[in-house]
N, C-alpha and C positions, 0 to 999 in steps of 0.2 A: 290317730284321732279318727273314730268314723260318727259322722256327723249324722245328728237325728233331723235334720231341716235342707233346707235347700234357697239357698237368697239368689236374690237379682235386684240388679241395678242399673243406671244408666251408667254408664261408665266415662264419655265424653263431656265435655266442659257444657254448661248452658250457653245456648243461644243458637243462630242459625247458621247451618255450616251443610257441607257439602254431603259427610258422613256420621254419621253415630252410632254407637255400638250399645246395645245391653248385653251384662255379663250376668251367667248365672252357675252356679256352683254350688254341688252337695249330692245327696245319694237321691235326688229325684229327678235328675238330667235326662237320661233317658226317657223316660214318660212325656216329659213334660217336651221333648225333641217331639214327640209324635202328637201333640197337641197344636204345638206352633208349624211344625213345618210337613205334618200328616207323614211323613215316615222318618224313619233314623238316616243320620250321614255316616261315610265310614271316618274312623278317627286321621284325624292331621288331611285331613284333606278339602280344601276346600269348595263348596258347593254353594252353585247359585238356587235359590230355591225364593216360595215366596211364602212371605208370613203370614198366617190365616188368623180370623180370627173365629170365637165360638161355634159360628154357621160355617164353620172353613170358606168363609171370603175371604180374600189377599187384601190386607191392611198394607203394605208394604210386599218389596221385592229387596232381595241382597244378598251376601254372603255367609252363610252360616259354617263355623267350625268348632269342631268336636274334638275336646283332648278327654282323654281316656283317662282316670285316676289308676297311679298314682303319679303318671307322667302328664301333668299339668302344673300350672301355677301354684295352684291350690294344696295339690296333690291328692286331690279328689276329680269328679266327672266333672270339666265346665264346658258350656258349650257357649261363645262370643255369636249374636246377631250385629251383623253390619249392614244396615239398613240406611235411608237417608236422614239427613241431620234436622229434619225439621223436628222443635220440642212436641206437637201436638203428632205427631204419626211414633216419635221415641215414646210418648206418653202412655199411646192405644198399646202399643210393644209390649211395656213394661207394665200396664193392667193386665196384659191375657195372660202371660206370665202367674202374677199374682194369681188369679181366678186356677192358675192349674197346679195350684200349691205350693208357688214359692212364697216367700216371705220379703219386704226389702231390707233390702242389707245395709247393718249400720256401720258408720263411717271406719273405714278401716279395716273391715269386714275379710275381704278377699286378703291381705297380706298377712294378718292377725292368724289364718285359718295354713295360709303356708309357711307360719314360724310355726306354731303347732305340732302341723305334719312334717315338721324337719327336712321343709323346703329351703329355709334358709334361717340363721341366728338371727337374734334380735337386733344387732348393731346393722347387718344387713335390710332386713323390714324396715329400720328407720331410715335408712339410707334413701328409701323408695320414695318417701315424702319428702326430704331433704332434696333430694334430683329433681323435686316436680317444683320443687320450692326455691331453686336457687335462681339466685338475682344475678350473677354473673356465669360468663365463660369459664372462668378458674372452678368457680365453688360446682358446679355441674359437674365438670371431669372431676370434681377428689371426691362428688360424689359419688358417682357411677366407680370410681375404683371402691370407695367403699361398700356398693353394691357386690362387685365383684369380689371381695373378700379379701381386700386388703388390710382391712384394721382387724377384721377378724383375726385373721391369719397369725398377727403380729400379738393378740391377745393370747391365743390356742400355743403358741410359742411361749409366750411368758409362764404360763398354766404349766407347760408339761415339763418346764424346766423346775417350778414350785412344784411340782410332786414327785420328780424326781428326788433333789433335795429334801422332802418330806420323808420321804424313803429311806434314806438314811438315817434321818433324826429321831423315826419312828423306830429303825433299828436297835439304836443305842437304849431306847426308854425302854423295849422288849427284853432284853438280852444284856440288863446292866451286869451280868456278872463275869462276860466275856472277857477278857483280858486283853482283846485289840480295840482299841476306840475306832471306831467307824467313819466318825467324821473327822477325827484329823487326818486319817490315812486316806480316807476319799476328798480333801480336802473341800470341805464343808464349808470355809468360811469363804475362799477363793469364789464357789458357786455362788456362793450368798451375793457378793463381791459383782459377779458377773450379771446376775439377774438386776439387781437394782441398778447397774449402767445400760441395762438393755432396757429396764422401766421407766427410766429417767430420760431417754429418749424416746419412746412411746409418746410418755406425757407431755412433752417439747411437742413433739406432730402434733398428738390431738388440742392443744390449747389453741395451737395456730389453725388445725382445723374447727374448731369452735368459733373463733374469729371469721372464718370462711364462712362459716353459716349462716352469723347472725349477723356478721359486719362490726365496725366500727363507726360510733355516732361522736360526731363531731360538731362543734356548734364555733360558726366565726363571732370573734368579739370583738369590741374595739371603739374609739371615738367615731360619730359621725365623718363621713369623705377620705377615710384612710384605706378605700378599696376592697368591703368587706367583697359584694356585690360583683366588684369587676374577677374577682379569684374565683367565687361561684360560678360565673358561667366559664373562665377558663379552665376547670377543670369538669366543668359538663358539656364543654366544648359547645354550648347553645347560650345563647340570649333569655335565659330564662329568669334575670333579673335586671329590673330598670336601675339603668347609670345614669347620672347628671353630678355635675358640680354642685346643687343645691343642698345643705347638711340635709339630714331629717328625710331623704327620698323613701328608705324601704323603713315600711311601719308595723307592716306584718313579719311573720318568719317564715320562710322561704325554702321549703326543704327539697331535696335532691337527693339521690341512689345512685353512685358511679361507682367503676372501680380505678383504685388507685394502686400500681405495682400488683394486679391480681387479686386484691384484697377490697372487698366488698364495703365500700364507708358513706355510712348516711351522712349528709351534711347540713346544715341548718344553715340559715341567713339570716342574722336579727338585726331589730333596729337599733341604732348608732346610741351607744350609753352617755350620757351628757345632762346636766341641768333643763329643764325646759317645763315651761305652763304650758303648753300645746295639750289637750288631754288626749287626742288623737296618738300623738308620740311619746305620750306617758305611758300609754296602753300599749305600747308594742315593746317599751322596754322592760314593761311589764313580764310581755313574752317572752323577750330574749333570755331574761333570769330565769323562766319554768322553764324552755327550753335547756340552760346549762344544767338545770339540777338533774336533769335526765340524761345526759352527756357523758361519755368514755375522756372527753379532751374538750378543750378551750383552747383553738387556734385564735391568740390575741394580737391583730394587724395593728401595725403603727407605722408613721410615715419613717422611710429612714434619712430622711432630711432632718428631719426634727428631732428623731429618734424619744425616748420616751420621756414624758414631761409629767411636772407636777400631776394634772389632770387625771393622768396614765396611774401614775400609783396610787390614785384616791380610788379609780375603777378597778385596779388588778385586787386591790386591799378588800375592796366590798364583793370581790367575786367569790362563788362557791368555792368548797373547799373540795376541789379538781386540781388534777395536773392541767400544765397552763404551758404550752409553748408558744414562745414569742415569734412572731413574721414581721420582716421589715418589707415593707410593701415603696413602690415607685423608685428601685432601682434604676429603669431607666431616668430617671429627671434626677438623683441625687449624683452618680455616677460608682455606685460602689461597686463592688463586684459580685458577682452571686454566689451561694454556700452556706454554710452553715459553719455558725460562728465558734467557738472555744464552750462559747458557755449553753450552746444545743439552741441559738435561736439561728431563724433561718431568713437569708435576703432573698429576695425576688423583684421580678415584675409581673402583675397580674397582668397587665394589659399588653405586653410584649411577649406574655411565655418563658422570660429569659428566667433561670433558675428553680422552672417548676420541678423539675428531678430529683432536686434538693430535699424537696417539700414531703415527696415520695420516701425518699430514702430514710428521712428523719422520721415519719411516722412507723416506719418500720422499725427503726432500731428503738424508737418511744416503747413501742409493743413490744420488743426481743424479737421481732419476726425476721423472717431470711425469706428470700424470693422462692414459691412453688416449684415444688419438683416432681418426678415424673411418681415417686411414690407415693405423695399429700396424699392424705383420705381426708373423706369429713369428720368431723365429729361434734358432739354435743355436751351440753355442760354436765351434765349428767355422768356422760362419760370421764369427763376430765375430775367430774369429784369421787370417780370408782380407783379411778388410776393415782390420783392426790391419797387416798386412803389406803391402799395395796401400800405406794410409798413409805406411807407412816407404819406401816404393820411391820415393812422390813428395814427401818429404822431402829425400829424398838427391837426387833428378830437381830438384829449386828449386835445390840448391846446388852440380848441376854443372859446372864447370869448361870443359867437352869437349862438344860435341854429340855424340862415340859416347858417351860417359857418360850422357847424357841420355835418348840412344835405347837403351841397355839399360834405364836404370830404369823408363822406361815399359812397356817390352818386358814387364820381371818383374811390375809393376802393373797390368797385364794378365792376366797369366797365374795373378796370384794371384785377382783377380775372377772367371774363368774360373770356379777351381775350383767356385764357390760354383752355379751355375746348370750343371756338368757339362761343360762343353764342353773341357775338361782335366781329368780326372781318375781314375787311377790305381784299377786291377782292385779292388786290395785293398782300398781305400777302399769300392768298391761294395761288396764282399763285405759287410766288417762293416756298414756301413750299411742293407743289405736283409734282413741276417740278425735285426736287429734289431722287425723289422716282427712282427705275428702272422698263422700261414698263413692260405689264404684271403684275403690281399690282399698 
């Protein structure tokens, strides 16, 4: 790709900070080096210089570096100013810039231009927002291996083992009059056989990487004083929700971001479901119902003293129609023991800790998930509907008929893999996916 324009951006987050960077990248780097810094720097090397502006007065002082296209980011000329982080001295920066012919660059700009110049595939470029965007430890490292070409890798694998196989099917449809079958004696169905257990694990990782991404939204439900509250902060390990023995305390919904077993889960806190004229606590149970509708799960507490009563089934019967596991909450005061019972509900103490592992372990197996490993990449839903549909192409490819049957559904299971690493993949799709990025990268 050699680019007719030249952008620049700020590249550092707003606000006031010690450092800030403007990036600039495209075929007017050069020039525009002798503009900002009055002569050229040599490539990969880093130089203090200071940054002028139109009259060559020093706007700024810092480190400017020069990568040379096609060994850059980009895979074009960029040259990084690292100047200091106040927005009004980034601002004068990134005007004199502009005034010497760049243009600024829109959101996603700089990654967008190094999948392009086959600096890296598409599943990799996403990856880049996905690392800048992850809410936990876990989801950050399966990011960064998905930077590093980890899910590619395993895509590029699938690809070359489907045209492999293609190869053959393609042989037989050329050269029907041959007298040796090609794909019994290359056994063709065995391959088939191989690839969709190597797919079918693929799409196992990425759904669980999908979950890493976005997380799991979970919403607590349950009678008012059955501990919705005290399990909230025990598992954000902060006081971020008021406790009392009085029904009817939390009226709003109460959300929170932790991870639980590695796995990224939003959590909601509503108010206590119950008959009441209060219109103050009408309104929050209000919430707690728009809350479930938006919910992966319905964690519904109940005392396990009591365990569940008339009341309980009038609320579980009116709730959305969600999966719903059950928590028996105040283990310590009943004296049961903790786990997870025959039929997938779980005991606890929220206010002791005692059985919170349980809690972990069952949301996992709710999901099919298994605990992160050193391979997890990330992945997106997008991706998980490219690998769901390759699946289905060689589903129908096992049970064709026809060897042109066969050699299309390969064809399509192909081209559905494609999409996910770019090597098919439609304008628009780029668009919204790079738009999605923040400028400066």
């Amino acid at each position: 790709m050699a680019s007719a324009d030249t952008i620049a951006a700020i590249a550092t987050a707003p606000g006031r900070g010690g450092v800030g960077v403007v990036r600039i990248s495209g075929s007017g780097v050069r020039d525009l080096m002798q503009g900002v810094l009055g002569k050229s720097v040599e490539p990969r090397t880093a130089s203090l210089r200071g940054f002028l502006d139109r009259e060559g007065r020093p706007m700024d002082s810092g480190i400017a570096l020069y990568f040379q296209g096609p060994h850059s980011y980009t895979g074009e000329d960029v040259l990084e100013l690292q100047g200091h982080g106040g927005q009004v001295v980034l601002g004068m920066l990134l005007e004199r810039c502009l005034e010497l012919g760049a243009r600024l660059a829109e959101p996603g700009e700089f990654t967008q231009r190094a999948f392009l110049n086959d600096k890296i595939d598409l599943a990799q470029a996403e990856s880049v927002a996905d690392l800048i965007d992850a809410s936990t430890r876990s989801a950050a490292r399966c990011a960064m291996r998905s930077l590093q070409g980890e899910f590619s890798k395993r895509i590029r694998e699938l690809v070359d083992a489907l045209i492999e196989l293609r190869m053959l099917v393609e042989a037989t449809l050329d050269f029907p009059e041959e007298e040796i079958d090609f794909l019994e004696e290359r056994d063709a169905a065995g391959k088939l056989q191989a690839i969709r257990s190597r797919l079918d694990r693929v799409l196992d990782a990425a759904c669980q990487g999908s979950l890493m991404r976005s997380g799991i939204h979970v919403v607590l439900a349950g009678q008012p004083n059955v501990g919705k509250s005290s399990l909230l902060n025990r598992l954000s390990g902060d006081e971020i929700a008021i406790v009392t023995d009085i029904p009817g305390t939390t009226r709003d919904a109460i959300r929170q971001s932790l991870e639980i077993e590695g796995i990224p889960v939003h959590v909601v806190d509503t108010a206590g479901l119950r008959e009441s004229e209060d219109p103050v606590e009408k309104m929050g149970m209000a919430k707690a119902r728009e809350a479930m509708e938006k919910s992966d799960l319905i964690l519904y507490l109940a005392d396990s003293a009591k365990g569940l009563d008339i009341e309980d089934g009038k609320i579980l019967q009116s709730l959305p129609e969600l999966p719903v596991v059950i928590v028996y909450n105040k283990i310590d005061l009943s004296g049961e023991p903790p786990g997870i019972r025959k039929d997938g509900s779980v005991c606890l103490s929220a206010k002791s800790g005692e059985g919170m592992p349980f809690l972990g372990k069952r949301l996992l197996e709710f999901f099919s998930l298994h605990e992160i490993g050193e391979n997890q990449f990330i992945a997106r839903a997008r991706h998980v509907s490219a690998l769901r549909e390759a699946a289905e192409c060689l589903a129908r490819a096992d049970a064709a008929a026809q060897p042109e049957m066969l050699a299309e559904d390969l064809r399509q299971a192909q081209t559905a893999l494609s999409r996910i690493t770019g090597e098919f993949t439609p304008d628009d799709l780029l668009g919204e996916i790079f738009s999605r990025f923040c400028i400066g990268k």
